[in-house]
Backbone as numpy.savetxt, mean C-alpha at the origin, in Angstrom:
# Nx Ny Nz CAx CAy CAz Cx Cy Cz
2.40 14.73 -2.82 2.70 13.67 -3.79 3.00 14.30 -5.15
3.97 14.33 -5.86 4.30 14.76 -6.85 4.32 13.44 -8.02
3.42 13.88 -9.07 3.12 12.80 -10.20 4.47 12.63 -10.82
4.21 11.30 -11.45 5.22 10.49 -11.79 5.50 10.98 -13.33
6.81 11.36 -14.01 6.94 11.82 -15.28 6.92 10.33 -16.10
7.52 10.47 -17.44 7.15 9.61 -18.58 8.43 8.74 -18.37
9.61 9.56 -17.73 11.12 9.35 -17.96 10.68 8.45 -16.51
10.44 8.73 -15.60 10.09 7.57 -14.93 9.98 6.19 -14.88
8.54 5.99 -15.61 7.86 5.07 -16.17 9.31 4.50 -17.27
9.68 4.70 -18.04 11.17 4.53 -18.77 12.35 4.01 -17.99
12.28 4.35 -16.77 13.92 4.17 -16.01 13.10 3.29 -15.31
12.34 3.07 -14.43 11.88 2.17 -13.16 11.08 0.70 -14.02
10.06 0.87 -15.07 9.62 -0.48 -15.60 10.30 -0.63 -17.49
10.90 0.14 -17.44 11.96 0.09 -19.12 11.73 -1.37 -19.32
12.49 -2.37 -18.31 12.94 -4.01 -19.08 11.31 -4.61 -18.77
11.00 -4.46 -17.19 9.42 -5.43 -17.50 9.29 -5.14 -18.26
8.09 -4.51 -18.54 7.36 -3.92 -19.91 7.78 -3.76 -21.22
9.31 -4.09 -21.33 10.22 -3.75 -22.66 9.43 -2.73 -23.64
9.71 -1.91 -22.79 9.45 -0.28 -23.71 11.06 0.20 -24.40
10.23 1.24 -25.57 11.18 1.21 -26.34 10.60 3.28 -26.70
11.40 3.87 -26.45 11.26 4.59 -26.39 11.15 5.25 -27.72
10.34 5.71 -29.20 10.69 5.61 -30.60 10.67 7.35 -30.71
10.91 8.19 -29.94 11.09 9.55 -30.18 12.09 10.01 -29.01
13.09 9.60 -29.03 13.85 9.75 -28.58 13.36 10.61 -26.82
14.02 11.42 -26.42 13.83 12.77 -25.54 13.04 13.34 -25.50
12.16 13.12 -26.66 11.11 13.92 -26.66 9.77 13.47 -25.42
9.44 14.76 -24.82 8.54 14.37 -24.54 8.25 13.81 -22.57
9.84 13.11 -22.80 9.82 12.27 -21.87 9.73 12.94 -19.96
9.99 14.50 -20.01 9.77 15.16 -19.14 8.18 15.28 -18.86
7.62 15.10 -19.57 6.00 15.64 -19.20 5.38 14.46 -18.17
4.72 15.16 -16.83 4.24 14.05 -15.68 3.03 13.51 -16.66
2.81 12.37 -15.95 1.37 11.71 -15.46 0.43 12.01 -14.95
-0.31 12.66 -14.82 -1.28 12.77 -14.17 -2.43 12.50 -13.60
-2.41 10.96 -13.95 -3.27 10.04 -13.72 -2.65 8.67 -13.89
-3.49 7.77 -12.30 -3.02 6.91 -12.96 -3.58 5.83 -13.30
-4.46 6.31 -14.26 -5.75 5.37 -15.09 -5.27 5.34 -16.91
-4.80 4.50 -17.42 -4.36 3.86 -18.56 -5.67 4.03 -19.51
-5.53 4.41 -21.05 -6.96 3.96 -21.88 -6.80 3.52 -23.07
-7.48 3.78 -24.01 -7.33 3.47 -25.75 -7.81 4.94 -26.09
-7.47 5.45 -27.31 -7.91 6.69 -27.58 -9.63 6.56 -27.94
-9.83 4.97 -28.83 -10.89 5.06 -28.87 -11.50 5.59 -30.28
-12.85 6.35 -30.12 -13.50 6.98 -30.75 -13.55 8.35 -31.51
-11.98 8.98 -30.59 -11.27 9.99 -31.17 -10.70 9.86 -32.46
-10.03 8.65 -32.44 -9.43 8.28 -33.81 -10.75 8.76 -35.33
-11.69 8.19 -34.55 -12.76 8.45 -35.83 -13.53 9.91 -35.58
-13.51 10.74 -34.90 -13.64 12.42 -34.55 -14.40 12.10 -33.34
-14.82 11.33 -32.73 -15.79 11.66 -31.70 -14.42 12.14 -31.00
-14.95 12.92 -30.19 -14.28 13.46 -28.81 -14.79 13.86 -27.39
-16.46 13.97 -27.41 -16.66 14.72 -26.01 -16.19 13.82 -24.90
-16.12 12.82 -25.03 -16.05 12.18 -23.47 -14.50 11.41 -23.71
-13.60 12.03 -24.48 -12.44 12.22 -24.65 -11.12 11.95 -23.13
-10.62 11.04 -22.42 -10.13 11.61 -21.29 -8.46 11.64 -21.44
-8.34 13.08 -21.80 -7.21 13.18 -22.55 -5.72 12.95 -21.45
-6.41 13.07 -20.47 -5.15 13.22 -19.36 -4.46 11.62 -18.79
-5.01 10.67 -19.42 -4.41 9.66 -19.16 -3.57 9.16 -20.46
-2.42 8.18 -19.78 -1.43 7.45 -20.68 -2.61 6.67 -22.08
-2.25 6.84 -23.18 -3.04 6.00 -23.97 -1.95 4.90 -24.96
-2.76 4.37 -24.86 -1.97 2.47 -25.85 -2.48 2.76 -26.99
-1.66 2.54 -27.59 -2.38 2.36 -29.21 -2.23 0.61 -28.94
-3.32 -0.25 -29.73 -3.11 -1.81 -29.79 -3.38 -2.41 -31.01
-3.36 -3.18 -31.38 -3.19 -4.14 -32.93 -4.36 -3.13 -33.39
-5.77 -3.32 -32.76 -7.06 -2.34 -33.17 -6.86 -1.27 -33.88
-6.66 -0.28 -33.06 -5.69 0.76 -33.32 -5.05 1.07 -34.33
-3.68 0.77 -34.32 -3.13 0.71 -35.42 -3.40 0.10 -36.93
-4.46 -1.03 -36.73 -4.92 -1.25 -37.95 -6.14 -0.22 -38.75
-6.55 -0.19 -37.89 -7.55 0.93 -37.80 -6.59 1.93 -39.21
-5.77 3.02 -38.20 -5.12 4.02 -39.19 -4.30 3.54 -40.00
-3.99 2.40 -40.55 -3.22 1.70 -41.48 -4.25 1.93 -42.28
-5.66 1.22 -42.25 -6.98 1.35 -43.26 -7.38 2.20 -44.19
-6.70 3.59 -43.19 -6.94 5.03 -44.05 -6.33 5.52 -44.76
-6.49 6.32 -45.82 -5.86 6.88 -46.80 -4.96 8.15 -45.76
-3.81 8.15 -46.44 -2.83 9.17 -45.71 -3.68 10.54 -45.18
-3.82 11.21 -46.25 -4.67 12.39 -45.91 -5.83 12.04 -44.78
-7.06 10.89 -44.44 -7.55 10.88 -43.78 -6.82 10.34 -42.14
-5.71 9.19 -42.72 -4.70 9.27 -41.35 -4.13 10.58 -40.32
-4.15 11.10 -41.28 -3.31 12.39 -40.64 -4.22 13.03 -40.08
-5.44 13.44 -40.59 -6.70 14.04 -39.94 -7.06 14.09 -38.54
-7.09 12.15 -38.41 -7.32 11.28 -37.18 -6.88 11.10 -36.31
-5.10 11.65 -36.58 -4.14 11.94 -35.47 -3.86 13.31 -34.92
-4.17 14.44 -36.11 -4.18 15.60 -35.76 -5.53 15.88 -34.68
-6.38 15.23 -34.77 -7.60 15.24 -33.81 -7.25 14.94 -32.81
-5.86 13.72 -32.79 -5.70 12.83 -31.60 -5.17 14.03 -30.71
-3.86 14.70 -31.43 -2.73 15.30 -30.89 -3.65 16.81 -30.87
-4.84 17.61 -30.93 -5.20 18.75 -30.14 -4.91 18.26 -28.75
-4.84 17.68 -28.08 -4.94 17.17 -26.86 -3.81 17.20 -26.17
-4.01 17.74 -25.14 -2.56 17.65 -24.17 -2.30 16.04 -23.56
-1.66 15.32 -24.32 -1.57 14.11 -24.09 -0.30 13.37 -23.09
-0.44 12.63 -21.85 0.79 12.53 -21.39 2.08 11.86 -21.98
1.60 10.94 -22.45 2.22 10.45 -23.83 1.66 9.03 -24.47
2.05 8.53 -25.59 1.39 7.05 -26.38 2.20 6.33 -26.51
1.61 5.15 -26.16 2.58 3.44 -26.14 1.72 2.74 -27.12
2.91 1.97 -27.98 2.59 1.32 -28.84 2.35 -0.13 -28.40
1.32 -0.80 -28.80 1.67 -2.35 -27.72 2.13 -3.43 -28.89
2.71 -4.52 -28.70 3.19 -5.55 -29.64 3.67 -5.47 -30.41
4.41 -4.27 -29.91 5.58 -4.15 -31.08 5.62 -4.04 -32.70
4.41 -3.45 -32.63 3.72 -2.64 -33.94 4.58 -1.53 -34.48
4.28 -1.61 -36.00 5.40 -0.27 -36.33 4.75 1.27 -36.12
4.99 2.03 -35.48 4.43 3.56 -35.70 4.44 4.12 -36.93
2.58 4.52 -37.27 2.48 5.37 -38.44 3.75 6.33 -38.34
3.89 6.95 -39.35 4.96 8.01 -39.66 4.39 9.21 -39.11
3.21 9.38 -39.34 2.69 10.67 -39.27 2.62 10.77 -37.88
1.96 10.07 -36.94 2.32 9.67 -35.53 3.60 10.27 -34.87
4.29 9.95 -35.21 5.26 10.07 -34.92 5.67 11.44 -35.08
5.59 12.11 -36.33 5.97 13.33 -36.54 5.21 14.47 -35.86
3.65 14.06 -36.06 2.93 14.92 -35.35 3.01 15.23 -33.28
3.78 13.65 -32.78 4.44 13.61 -31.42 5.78 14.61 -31.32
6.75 14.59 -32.43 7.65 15.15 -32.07 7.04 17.08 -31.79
6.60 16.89 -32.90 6.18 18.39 -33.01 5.29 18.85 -31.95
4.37 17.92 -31.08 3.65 18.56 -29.75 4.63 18.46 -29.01
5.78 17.75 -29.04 6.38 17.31 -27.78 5.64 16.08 -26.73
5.11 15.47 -27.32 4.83 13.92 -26.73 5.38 12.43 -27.14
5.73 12.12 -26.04 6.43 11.02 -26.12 5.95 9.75 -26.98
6.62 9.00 -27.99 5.66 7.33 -28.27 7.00 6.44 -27.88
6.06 5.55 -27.10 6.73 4.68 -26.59 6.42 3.01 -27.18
7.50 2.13 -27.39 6.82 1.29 -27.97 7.06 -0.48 -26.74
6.37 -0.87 -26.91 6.44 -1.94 -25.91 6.43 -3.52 -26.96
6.53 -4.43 -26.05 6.64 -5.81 -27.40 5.58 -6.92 -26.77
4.92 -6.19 -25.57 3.66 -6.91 -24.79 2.66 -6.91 -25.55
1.42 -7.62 -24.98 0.49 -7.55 -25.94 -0.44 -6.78 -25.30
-1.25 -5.75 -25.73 -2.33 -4.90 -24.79 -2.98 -4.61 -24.00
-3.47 -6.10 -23.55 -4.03 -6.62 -22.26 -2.50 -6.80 -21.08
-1.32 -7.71 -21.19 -0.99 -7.96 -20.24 0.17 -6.72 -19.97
0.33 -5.41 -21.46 1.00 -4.20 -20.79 -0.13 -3.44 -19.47
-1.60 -3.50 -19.88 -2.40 -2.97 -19.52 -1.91 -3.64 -17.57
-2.14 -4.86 -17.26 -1.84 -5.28 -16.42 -0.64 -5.22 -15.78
0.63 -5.07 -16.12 1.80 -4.67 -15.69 2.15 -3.23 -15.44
1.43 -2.28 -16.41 1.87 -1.20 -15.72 0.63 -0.61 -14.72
-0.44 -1.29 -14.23 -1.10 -0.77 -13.22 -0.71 -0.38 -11.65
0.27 -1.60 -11.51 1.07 -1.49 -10.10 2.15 -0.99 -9.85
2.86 -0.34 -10.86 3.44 0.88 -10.85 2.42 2.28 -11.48
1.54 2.63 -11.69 1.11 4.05 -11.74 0.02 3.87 -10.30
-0.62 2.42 -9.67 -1.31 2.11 -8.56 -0.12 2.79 -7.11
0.77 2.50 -7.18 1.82 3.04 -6.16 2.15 4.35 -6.53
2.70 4.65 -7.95 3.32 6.05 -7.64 2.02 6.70 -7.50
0.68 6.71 -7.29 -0.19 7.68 -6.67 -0.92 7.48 -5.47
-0.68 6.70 -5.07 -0.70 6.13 -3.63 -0.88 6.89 -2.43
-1.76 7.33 -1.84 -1.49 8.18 -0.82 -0.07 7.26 0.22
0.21 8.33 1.25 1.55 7.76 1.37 1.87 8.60 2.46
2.57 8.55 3.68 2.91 9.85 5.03 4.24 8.68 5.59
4.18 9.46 6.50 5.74 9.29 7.42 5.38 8.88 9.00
5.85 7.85 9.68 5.62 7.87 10.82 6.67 7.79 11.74
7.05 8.43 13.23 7.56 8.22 14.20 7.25 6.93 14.56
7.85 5.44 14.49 7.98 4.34 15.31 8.62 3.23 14.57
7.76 2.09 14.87 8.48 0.85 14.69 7.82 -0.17 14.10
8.18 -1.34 13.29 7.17 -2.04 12.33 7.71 -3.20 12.17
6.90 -4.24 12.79 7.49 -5.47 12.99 6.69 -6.82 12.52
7.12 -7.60 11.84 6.27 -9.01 11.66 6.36 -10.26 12.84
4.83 -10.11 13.54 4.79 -10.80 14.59 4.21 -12.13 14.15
4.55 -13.45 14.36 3.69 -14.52 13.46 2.73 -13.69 12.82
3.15 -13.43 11.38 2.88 -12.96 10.04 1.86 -11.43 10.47
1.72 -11.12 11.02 0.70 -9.94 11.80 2.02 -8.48 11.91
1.27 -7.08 10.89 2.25 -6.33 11.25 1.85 -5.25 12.50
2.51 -5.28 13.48 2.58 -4.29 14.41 3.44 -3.21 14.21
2.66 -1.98 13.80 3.14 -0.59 14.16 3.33 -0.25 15.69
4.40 -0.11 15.99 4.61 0.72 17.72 4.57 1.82 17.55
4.10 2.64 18.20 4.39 4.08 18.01 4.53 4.62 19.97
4.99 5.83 19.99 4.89 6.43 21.43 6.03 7.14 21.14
6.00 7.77 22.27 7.04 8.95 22.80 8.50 8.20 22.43
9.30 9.54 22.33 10.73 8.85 21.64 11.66 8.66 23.39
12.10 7.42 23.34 12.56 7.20 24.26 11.75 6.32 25.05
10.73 5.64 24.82 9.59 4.75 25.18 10.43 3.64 25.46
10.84 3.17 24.11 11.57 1.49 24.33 10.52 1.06 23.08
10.17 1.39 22.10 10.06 0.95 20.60 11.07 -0.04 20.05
12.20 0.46 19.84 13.35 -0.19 19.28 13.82 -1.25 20.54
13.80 -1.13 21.55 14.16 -2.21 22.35 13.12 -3.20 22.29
11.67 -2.88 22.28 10.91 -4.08 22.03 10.83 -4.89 21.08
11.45 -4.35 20.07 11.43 -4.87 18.47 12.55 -6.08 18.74
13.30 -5.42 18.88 14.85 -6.17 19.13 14.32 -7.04 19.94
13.88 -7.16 21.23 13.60 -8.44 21.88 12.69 -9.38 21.00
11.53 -9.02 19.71 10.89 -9.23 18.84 11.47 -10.20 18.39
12.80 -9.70 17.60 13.55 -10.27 16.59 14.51 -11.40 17.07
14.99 -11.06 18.38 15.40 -12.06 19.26 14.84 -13.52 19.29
13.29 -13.52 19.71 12.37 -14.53 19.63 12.17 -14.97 18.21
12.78 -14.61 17.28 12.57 -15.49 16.19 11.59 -14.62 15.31
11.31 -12.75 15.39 9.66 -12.42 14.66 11.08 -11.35 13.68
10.49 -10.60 13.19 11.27 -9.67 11.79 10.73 -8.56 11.70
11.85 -7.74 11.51 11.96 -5.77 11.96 11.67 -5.76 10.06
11.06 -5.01 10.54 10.18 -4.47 8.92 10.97 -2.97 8.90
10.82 -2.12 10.15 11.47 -0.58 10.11 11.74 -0.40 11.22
12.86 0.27 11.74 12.98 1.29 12.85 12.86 2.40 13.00
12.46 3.51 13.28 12.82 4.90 13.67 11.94 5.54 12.85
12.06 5.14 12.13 11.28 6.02 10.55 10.42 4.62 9.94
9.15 4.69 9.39 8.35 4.04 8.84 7.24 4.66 7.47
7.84 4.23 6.57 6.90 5.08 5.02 5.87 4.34 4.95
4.22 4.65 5.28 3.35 4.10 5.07 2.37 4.19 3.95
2.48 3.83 2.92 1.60 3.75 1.71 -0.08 2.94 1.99
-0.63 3.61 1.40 -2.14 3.09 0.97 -2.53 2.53 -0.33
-2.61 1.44 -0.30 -3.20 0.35 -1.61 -4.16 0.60 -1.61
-5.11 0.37 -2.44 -6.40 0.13 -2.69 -7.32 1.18 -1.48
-8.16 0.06 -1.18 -9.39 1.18 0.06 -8.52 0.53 1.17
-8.62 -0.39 1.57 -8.03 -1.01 3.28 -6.70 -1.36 3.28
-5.99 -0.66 2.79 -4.37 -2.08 3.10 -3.66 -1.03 3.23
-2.59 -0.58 4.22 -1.57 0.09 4.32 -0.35 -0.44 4.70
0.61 -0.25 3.72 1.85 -1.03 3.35 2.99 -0.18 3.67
3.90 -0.56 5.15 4.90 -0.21 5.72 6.37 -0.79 5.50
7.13 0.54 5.14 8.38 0.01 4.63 9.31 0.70 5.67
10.89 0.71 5.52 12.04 1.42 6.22 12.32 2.62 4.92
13.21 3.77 5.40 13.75 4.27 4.21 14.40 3.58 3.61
15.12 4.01 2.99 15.60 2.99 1.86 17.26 2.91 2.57
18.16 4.14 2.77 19.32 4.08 3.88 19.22 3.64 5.28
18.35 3.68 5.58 18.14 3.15 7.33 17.74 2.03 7.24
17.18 0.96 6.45 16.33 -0.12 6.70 16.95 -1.19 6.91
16.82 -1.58 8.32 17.40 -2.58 8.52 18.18 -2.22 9.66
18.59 -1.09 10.18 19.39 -0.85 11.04 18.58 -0.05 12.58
19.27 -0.11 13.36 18.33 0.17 14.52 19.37 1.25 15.17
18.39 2.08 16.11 19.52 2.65 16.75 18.83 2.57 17.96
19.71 1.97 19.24 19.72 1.67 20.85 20.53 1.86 21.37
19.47 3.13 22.15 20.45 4.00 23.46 21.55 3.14 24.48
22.86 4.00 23.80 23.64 3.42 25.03 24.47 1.96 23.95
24.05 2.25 23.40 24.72 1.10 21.84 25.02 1.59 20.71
24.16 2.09 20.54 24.52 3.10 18.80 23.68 2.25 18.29
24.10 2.72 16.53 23.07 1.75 15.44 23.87 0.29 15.07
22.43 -0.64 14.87 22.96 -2.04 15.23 22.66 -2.26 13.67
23.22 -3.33 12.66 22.40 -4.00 11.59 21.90 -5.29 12.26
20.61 -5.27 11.79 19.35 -6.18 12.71 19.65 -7.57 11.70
20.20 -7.17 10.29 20.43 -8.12 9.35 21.66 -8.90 9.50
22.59 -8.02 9.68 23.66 -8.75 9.72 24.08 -9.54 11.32
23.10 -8.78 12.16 23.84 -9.68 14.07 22.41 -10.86 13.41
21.33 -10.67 13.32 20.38 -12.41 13.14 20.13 -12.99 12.28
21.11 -12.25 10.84 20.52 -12.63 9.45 19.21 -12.66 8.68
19.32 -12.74 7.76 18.32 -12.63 6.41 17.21 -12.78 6.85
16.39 -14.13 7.65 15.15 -14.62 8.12 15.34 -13.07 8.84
15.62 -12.78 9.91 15.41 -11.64 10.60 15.09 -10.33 10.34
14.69 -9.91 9.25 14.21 -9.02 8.21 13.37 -9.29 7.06
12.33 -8.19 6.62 11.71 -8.26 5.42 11.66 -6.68 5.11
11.16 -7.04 3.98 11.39 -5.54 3.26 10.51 -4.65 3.31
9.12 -5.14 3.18 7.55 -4.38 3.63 6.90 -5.43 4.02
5.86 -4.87 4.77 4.68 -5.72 5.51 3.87 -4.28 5.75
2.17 -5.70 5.66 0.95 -4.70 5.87 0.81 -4.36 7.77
0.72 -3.25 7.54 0.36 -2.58 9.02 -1.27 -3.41 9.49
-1.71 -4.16 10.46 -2.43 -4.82 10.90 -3.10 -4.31 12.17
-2.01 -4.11 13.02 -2.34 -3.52 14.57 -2.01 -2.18 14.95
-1.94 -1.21 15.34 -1.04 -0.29 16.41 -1.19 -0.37 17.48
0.05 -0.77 18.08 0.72 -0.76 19.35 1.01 0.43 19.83
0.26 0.95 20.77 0.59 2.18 21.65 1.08 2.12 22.48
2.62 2.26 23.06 3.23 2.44 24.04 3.04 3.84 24.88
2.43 3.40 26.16 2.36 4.65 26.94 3.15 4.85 28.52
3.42 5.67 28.95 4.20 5.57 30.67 2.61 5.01 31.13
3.17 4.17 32.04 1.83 4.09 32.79 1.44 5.27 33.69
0.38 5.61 33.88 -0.56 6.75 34.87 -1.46 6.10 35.48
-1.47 6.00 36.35 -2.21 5.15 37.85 -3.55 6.17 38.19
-3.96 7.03 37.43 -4.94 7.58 37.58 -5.68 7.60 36.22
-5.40 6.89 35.45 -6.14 6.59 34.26 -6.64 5.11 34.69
-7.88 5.42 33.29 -8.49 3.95 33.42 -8.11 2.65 32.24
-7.23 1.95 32.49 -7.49 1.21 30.74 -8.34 0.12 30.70
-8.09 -0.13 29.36 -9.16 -1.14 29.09 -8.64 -2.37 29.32
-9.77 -3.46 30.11 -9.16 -4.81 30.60 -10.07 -5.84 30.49
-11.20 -5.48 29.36 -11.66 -6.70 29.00 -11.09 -6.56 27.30
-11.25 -5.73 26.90 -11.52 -6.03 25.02 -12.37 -6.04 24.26
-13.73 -5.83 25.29 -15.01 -5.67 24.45 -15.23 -4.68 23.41
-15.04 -3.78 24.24 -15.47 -2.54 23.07 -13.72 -2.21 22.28
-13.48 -3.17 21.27 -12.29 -2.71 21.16 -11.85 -0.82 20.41
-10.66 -0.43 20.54 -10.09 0.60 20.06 -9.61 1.02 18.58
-10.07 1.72 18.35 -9.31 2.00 16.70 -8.39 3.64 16.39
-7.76 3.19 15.57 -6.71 4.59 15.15 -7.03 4.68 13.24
-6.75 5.42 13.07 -7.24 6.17 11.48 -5.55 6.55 10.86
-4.81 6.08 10.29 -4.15 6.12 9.05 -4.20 6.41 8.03
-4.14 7.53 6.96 -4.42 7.77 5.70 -5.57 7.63 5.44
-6.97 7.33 6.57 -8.36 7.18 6.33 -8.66 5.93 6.34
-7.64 4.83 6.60 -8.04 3.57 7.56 -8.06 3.14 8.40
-8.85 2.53 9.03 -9.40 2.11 10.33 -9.17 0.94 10.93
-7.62 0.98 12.01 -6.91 0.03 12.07 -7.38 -0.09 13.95
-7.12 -1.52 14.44 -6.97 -1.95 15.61 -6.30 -1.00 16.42
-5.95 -0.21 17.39 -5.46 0.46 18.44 -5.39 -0.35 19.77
-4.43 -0.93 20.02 -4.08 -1.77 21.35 -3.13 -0.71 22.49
-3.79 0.04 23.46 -2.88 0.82 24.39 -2.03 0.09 25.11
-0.77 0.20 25.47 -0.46 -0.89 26.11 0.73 0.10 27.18
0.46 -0.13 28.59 1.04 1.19 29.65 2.35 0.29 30.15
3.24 0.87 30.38 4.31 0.42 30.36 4.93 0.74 32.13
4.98 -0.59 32.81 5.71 -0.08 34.18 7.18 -0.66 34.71
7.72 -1.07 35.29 8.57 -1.69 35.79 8.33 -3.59 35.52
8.85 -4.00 35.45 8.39 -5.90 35.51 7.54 -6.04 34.12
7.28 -5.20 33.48 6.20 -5.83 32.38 6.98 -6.48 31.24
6.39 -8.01 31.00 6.95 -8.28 29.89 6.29 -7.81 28.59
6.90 -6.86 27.87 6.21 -6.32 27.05 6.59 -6.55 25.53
7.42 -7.90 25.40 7.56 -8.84 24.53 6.62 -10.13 24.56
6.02 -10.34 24.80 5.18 -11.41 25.40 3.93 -11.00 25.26
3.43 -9.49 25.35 2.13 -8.97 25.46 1.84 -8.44 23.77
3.32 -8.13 23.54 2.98 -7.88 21.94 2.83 -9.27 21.14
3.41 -10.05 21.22 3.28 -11.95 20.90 1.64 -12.07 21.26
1.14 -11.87 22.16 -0.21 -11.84 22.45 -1.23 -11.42 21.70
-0.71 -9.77 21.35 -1.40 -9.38 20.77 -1.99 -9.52 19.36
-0.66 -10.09 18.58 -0.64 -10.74 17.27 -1.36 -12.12 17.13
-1.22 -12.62 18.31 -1.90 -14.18 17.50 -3.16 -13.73 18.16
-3.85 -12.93 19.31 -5.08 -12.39 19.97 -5.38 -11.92 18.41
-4.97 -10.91 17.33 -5.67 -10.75 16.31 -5.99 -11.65 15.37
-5.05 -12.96 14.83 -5.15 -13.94 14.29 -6.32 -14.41 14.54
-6.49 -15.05 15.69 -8.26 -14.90 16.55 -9.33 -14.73 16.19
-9.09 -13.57 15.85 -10.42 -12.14 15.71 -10.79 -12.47 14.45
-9.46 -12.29 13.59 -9.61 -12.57 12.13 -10.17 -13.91 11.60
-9.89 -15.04 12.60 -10.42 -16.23 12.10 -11.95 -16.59 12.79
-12.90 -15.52 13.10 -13.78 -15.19 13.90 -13.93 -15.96 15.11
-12.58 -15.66 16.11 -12.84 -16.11 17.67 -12.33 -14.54 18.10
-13.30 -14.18 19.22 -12.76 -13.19 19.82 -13.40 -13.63 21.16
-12.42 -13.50 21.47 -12.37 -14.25 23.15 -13.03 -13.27 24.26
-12.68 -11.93 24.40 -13.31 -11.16 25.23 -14.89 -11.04 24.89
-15.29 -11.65 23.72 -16.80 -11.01 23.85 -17.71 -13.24 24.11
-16.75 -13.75 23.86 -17.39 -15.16 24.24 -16.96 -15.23 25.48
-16.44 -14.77 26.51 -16.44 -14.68 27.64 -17.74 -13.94 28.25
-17.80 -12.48 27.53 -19.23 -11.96 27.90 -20.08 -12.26 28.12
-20.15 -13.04 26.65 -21.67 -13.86 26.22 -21.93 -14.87 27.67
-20.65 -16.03 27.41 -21.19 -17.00 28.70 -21.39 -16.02 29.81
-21.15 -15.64 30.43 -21.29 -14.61 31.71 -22.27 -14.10 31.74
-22.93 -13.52 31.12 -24.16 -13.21 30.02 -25.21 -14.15 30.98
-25.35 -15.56 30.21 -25.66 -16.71 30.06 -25.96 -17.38 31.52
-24.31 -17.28 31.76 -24.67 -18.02 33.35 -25.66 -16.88 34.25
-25.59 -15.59 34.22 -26.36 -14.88 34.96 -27.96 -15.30 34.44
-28.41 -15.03 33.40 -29.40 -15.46 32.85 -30.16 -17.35 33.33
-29.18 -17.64 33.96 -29.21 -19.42 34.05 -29.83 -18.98 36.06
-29.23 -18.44 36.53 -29.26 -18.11 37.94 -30.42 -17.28 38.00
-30.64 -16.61 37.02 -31.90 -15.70 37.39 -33.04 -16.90 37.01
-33.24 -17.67 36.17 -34.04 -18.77 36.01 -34.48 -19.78 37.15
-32.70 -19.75 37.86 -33.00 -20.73 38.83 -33.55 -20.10 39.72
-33.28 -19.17 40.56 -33.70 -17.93 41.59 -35.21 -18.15 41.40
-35.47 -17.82 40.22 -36.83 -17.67 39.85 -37.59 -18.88 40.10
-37.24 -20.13 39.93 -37.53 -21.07 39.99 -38.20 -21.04 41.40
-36.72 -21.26 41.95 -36.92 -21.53 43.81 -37.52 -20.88 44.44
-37.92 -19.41 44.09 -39.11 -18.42 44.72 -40.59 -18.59 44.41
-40.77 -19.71 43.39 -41.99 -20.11 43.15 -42.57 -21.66 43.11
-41.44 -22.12 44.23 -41.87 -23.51 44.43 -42.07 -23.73 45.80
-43.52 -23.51 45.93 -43.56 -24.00 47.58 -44.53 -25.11 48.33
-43.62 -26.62 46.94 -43.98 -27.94 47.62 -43.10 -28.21 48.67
């Protein structure tokens, strides 16, 4: 993962955020290295130990009134304290004017001031989900990524399985190809992993014996989305008649993604199987789960139950001898 520079943050959220860049070039090469936002704080007035110099800092109305308060000579002091610091660079919020000295003392480290026309709190909130993504853990997968009534299924298996043909029968029935072939999986927060297409392939499929299809343009717009959260994995396997699979659901299966701990559904593949129908299954079978019904273990239970009911009666009838 390579951190996100300043010129970044400038080209990708420039109009949201209406940043305004007030030192031109300067600066604007130096990465991010975090992507936790702050106020300088207590530096302004010399404290420094718990200083965390490596994040983006806002100057806000506070702030700036703050060093407006001071006599030049002590302004300059307060910023020269600011700027020992290898700073990634400073945003001005609400469109406040930049001290002079600020400014001069930025050009001369080579740090960027940036000025925005938001107000402190809701820049604070807008640029979280862009520095929340560009550090994102994030990998590459071999398969396929589909929205099954609203449920995303990752396929994965051997190339030449029938991934892309199952999708396509997917999309057929009315469900939406999220990716083919290639799938970029990002990590939000602790649990959510968010599957996209590349950005040139997305949307297009390629099936043996056809070439590459646009999935958008033969079923249209409904028939596509742009990302969806990964929910299930679908394991396509050859079937092996000397393996055992699983055929109740009790003890269900899990697979690990970027360090999350997602559903694993094996699913063996032979001649006659409808294996459009079993993935449809599998999606609203999780819907289920999620809305706390899980059917393989209330099957148990009664079974459970009725044995428990027969051993009562058994018991009964071996100790009645009117």
């Amino acid at each position: 993962m390579t951190a996100p520079k300043v010129r970044d943050l400038l080209e990708h959220k420039g109009d949201p955020l209406q940043l305004e860049a007030l030192t031109g070039e300067v600066g604007l090469d130096r990465a991010i290295p975090t992507p936790e936002a702050s106020s300088p704080g207590l530096v302004l007035a010399g404290y420094t130990k718990r200083f965390a110099a490596h994040r983006l800092h806002i100057l806000g109305e506070t702030e700036i009134t703050y060093l407006a308060s001071l006599a030049p000579a002590a302004r300059r002091q307060a910023l020269e304290t600011l700027f020992q610091f290898d700073i990634p660079a400073i945003v001005i919020a609400k469109g406040q004017e930049a001290p002079a000295e600020l400014l001069e003392l930025a050009r001369a480290k080579g740090v960027a001031v940036i000025r925005t026309k938001l107000k402190t709190a809701e820049f604070y909130r807008r640029l979280k989900p862009f520095l929340d993504d560009a550090f994102a853990p994030s990998t590459t997968v071999h398969g396929s990524l589909a929205d099954v009534f609203g449920v995303g299924l990752l396929f994965l298996g051997r190339s030449g399985i029938g991934k892309s043909e199952c999708v396509l029968d997917l999309v057929e029935r009315g469900h939406r190809l999220v990716a083919d072939d290639v799938v970029q999986i990002t990590r939000r927060g602790n649990d959510v992993l968010i599957g996209r297409g590349h950005e040139l392939a997305r949307h297009y499929m390629e099936i043996r014996g056809v070439g590459l299809i646009d999935i958008q343009a033969l079923f249209g717009i409904r028939a596509v989305r742009q990302q969806k959260r990964i929910e299930v994995v679908v394991q396509l396997e050859d079937w092996d008649p000397s393996r055992e699979y699983d055929r109740t659901g009790i003890d269900g299966r899990t697979t690990q993604l970027l360090d999350i701990t997602l559903p694993l559904v094996t699913v063996p593949l032979n001649p006659g199987k409808n294996l459009t129908v079993i993935c449809e299954v599998v999606a609203m079978n999780h819907l289920l789960r999620y809305g706390g019904v899980d059917s393989a273990r209330q099957f148990n239970e009664r079974l459970l139950q009725r044995m428990a009911d027969r051993r009562e009666l058994q018991k009964y009838l071996e100790e009645d001898y009117e």
